[in-house]
mmCIF file of the N, C-alpha and C atoms, coordinates in Angstrom:
data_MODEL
# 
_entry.id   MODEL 
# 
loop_
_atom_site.group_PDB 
_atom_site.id 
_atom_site.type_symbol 
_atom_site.label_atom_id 
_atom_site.label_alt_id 
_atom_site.label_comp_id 
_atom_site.label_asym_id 
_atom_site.label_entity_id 
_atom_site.label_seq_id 
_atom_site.pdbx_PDB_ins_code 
_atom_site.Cartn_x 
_atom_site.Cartn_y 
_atom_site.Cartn_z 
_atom_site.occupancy 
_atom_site.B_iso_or_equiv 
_atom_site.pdbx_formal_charge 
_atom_site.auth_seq_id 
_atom_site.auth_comp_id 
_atom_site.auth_asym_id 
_atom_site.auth_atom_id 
_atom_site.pdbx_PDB_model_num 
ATOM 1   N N  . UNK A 1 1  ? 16.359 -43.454 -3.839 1.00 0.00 ? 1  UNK A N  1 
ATOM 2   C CA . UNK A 1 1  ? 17.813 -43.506 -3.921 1.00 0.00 ? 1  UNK A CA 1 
ATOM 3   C C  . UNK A 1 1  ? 18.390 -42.133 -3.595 1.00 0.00 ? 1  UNK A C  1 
ATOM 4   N N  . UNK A 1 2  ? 19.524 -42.377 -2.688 1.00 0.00 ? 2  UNK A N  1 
ATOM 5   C CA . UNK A 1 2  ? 19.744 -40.752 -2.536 1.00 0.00 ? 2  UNK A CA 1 
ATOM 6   C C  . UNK A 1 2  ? 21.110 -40.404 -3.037 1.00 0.00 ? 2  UNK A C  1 
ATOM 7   N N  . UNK A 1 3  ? 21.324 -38.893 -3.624 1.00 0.00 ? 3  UNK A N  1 
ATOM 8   C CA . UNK A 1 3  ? 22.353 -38.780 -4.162 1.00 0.00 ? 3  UNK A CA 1 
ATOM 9   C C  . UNK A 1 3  ? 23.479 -38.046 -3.873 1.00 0.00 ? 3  UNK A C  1 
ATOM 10  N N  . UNK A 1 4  ? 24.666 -38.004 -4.035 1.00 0.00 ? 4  UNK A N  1 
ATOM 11  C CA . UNK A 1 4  ? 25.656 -37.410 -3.242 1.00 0.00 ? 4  UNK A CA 1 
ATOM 12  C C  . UNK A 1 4  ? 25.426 -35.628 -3.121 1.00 0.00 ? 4  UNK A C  1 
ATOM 13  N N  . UNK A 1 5  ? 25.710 -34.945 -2.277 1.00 0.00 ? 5  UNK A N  1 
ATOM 14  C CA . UNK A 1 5  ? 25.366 -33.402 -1.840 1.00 0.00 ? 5  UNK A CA 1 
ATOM 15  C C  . UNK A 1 5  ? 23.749 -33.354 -1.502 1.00 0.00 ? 5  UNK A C  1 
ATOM 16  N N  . UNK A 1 6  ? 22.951 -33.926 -1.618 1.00 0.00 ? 6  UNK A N  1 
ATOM 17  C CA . UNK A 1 6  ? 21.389 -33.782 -1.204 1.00 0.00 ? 6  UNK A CA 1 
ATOM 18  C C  . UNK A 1 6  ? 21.512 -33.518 0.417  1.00 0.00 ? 6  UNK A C  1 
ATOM 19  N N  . UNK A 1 7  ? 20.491 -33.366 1.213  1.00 0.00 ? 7  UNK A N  1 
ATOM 20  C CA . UNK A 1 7  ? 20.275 -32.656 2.357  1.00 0.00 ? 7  UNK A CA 1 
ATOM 21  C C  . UNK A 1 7  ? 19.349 -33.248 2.841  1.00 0.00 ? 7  UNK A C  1 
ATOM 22  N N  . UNK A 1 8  ? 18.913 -34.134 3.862  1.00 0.00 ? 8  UNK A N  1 
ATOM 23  C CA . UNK A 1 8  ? 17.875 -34.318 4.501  1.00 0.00 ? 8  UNK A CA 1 
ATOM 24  C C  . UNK A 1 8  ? 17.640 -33.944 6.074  1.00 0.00 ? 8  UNK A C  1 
ATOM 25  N N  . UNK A 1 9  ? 16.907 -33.639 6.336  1.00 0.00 ? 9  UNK A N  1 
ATOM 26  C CA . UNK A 1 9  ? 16.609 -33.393 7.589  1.00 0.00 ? 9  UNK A CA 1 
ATOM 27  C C  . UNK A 1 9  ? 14.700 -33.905 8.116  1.00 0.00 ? 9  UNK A C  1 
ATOM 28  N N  . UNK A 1 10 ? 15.434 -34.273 10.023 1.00 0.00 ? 10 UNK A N  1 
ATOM 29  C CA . UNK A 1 10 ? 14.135 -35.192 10.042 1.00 0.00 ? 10 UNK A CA 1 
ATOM 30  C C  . UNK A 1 10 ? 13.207 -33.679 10.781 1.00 0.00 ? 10 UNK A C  1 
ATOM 31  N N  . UNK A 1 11 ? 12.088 -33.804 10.363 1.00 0.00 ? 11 UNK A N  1 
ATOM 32  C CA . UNK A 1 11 ? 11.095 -32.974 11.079 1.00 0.00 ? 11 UNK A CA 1 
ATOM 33  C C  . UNK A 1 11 ? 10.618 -33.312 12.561 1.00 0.00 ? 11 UNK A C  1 
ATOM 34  N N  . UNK A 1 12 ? 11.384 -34.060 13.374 1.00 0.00 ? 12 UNK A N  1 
ATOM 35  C CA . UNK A 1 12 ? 10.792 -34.565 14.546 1.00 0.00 ? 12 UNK A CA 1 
ATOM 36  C C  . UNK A 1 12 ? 11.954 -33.421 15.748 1.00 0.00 ? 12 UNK A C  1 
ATOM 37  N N  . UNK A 1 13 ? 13.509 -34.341 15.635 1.00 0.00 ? 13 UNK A N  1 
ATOM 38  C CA . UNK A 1 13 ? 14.120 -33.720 16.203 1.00 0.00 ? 13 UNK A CA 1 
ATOM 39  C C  . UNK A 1 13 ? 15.180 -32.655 15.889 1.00 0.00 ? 13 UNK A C  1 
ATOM 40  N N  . UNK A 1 14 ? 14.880 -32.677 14.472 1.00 0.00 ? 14 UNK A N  1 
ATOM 41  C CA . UNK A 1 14 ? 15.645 -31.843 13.378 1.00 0.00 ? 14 UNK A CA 1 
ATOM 42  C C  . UNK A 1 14 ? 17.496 -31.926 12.844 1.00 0.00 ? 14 UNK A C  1 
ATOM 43  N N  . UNK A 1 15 ? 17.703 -33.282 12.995 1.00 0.00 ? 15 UNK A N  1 
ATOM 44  C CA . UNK A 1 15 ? 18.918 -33.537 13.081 1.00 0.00 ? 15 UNK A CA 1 
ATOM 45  C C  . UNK A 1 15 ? 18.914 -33.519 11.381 1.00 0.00 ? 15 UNK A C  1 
ATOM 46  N N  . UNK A 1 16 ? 20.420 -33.215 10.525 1.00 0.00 ? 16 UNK A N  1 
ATOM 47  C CA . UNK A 1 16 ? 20.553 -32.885 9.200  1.00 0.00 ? 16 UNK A CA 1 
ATOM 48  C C  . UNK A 1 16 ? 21.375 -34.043 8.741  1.00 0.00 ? 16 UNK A C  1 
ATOM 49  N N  . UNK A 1 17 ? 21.504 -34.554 7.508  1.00 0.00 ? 17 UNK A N  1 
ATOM 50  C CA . UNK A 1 17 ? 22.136 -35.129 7.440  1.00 0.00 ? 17 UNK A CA 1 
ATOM 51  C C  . UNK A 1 17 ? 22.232 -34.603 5.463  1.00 0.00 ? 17 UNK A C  1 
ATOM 52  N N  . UNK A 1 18 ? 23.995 -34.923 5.376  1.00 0.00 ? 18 UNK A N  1 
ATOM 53  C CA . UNK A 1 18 ? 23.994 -34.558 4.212  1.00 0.00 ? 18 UNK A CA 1 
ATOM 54  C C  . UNK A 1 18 ? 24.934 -35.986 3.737  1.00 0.00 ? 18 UNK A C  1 
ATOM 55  N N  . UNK A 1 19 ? 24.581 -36.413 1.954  1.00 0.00 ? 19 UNK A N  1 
ATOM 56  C CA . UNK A 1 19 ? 24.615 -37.514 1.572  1.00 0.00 ? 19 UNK A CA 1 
ATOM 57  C C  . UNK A 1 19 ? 25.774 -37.363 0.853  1.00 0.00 ? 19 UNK A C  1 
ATOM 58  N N  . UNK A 1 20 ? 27.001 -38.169 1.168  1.00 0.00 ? 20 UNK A N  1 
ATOM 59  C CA . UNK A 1 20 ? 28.263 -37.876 0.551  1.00 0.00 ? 20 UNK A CA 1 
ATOM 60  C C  . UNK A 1 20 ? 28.379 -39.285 -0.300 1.00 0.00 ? 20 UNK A C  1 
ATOM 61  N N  . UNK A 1 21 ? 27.662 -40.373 -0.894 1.00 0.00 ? 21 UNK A N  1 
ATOM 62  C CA . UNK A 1 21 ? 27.989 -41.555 -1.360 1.00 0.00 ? 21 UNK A CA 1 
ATOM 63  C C  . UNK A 1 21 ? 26.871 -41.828 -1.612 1.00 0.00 ? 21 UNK A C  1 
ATOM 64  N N  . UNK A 1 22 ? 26.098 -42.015 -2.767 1.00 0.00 ? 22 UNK A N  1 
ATOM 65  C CA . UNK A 1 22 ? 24.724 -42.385 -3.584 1.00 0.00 ? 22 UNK A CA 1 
ATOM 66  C C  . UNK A 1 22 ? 24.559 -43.634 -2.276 1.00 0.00 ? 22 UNK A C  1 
ATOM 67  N N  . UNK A 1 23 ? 22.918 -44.057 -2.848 1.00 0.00 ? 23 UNK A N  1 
ATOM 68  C CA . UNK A 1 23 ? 22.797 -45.436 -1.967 1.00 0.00 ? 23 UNK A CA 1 
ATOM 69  C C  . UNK A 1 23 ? 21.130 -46.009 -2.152 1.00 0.00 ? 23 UNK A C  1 
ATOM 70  N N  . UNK A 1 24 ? 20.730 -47.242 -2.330 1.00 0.00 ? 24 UNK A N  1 
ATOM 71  C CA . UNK A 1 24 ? 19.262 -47.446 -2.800 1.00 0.00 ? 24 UNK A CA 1 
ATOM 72  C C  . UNK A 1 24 ? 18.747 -47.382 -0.782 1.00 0.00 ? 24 UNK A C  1 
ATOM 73  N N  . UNK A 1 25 ? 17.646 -47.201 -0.952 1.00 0.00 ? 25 UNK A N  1 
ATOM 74  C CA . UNK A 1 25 ? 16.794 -47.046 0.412  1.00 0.00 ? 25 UNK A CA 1 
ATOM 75  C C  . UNK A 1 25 ? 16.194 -45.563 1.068  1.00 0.00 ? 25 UNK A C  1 
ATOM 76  N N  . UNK A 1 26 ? 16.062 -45.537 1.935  1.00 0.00 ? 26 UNK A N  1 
ATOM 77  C CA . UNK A 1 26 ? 15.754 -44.273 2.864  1.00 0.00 ? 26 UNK A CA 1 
ATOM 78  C C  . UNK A 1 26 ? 16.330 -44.167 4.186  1.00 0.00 ? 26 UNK A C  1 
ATOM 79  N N  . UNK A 1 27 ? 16.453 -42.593 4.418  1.00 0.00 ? 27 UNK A N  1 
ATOM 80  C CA . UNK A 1 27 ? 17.232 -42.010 5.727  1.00 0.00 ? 27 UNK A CA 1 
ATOM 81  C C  . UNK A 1 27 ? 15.837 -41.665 6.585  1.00 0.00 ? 27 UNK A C  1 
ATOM 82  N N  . UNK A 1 28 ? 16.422 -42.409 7.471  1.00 0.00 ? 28 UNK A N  1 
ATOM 83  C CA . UNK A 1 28 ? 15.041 -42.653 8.538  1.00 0.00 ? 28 UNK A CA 1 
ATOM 84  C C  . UNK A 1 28 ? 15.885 -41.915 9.817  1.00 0.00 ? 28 UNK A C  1 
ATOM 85  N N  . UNK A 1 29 ? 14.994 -41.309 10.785 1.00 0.00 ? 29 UNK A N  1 
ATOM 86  C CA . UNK A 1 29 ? 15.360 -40.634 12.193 1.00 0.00 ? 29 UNK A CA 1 
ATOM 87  C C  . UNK A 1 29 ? 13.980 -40.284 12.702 1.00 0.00 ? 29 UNK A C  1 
ATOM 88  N N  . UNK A 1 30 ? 14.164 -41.053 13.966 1.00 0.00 ? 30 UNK A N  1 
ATOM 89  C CA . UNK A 1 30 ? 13.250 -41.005 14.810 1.00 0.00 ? 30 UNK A CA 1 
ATOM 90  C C  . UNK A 1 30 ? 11.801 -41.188 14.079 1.00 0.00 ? 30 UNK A C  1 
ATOM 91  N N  . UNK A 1 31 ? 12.077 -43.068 13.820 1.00 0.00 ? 31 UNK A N  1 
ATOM 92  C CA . UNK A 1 31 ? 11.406 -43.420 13.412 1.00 0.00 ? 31 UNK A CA 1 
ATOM 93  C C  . UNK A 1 31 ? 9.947  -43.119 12.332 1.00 0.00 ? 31 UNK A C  1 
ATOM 94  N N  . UNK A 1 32 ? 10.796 -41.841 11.568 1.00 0.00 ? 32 UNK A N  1 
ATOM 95  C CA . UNK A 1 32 ? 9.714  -41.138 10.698 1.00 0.00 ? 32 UNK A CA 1 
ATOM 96  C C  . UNK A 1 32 ? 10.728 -41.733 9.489  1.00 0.00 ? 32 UNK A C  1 
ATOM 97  N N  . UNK A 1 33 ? 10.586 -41.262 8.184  1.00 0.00 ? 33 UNK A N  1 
ATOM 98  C CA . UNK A 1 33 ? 11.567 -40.636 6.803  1.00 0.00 ? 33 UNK A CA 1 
ATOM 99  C C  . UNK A 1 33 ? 11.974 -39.616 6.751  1.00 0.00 ? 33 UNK A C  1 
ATOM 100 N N  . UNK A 1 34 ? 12.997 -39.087 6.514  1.00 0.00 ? 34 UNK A N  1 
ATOM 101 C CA . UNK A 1 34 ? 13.762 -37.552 6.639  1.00 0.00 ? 34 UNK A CA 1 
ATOM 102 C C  . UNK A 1 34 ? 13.391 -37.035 5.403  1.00 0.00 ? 34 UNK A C  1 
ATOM 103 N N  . UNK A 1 35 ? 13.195 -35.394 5.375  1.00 0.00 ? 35 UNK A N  1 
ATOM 104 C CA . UNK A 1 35 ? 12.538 -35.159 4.323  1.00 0.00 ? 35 UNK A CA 1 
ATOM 105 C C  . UNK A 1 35 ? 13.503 -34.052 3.346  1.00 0.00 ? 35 UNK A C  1 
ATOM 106 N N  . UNK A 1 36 ? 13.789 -34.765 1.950  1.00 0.00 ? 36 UNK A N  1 
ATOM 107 C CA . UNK A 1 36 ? 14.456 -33.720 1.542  1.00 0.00 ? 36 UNK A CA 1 
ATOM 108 C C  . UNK A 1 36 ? 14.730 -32.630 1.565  1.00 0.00 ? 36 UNK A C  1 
ATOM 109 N N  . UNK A 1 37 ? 15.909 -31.755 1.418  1.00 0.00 ? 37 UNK A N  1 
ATOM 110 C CA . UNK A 1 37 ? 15.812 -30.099 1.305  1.00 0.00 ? 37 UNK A CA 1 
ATOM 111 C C  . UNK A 1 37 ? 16.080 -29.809 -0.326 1.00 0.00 ? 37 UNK A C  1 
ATOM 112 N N  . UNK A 1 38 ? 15.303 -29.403 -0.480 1.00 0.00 ? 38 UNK A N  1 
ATOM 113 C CA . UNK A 1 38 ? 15.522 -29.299 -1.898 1.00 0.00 ? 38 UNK A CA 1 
ATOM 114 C C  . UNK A 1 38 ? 16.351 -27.701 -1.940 1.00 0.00 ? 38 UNK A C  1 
ATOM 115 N N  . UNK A 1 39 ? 17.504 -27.276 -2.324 1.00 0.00 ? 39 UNK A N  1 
ATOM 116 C CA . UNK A 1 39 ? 18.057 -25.956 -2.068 1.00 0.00 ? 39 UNK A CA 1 
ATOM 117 C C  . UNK A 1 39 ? 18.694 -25.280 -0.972 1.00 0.00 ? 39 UNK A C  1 
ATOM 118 N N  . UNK A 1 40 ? 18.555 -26.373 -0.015 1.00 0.00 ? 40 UNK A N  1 
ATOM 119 C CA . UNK A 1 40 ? 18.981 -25.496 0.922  1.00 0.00 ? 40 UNK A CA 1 
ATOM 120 C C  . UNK A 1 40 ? 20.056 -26.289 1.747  1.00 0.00 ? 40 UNK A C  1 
ATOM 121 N N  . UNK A 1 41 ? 21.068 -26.377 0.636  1.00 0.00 ? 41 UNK A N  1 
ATOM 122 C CA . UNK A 1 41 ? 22.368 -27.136 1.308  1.00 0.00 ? 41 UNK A CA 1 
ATOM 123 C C  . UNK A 1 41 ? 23.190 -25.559 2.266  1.00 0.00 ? 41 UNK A C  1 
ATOM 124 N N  . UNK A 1 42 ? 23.242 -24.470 1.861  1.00 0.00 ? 42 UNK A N  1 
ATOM 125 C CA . UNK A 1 42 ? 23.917 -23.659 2.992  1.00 0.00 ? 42 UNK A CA 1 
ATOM 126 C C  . UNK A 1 42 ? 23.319 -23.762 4.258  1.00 0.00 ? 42 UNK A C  1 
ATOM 127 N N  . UNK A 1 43 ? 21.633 -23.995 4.229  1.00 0.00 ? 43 UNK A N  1 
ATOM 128 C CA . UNK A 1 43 ? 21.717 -24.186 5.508  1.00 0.00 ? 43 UNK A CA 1 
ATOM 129 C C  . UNK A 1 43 ? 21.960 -24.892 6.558  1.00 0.00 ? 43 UNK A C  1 
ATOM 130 N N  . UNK A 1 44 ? 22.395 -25.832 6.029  1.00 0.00 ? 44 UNK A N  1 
ATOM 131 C CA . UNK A 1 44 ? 22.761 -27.315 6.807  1.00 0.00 ? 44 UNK A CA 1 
ATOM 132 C C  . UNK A 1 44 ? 23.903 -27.359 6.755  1.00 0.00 ? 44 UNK A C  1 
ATOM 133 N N  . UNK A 1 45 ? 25.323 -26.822 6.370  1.00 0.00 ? 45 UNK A N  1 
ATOM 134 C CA . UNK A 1 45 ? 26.897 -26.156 6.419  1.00 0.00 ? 45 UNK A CA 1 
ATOM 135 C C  . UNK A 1 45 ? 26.750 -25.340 7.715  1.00 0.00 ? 45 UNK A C  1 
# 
């Protein structure tokens, strides 16, 4: 489940995505799972 301000980004083509609205499932890109950032919301601003 992901939660609002969290950070994911995919390790393939490195696109970021940040989570503004909770939600049950997973953020998928380029056909992998995007992998949390744990801390590092400035870098994705």
């Amino acid at each position: 489940m992901t939660e609002p301000d969290q950070v994911y980004k995919c390790n393939i083509c490195g696109n970021v995505v940040k989570v503004l609205e909770p939600g049950a499932g997973q953020l998928v890109c380029c056909g992998q799972p995007m992998e949390l950032q744990d801390g590092k919301d400035k870098e994705a601003e």
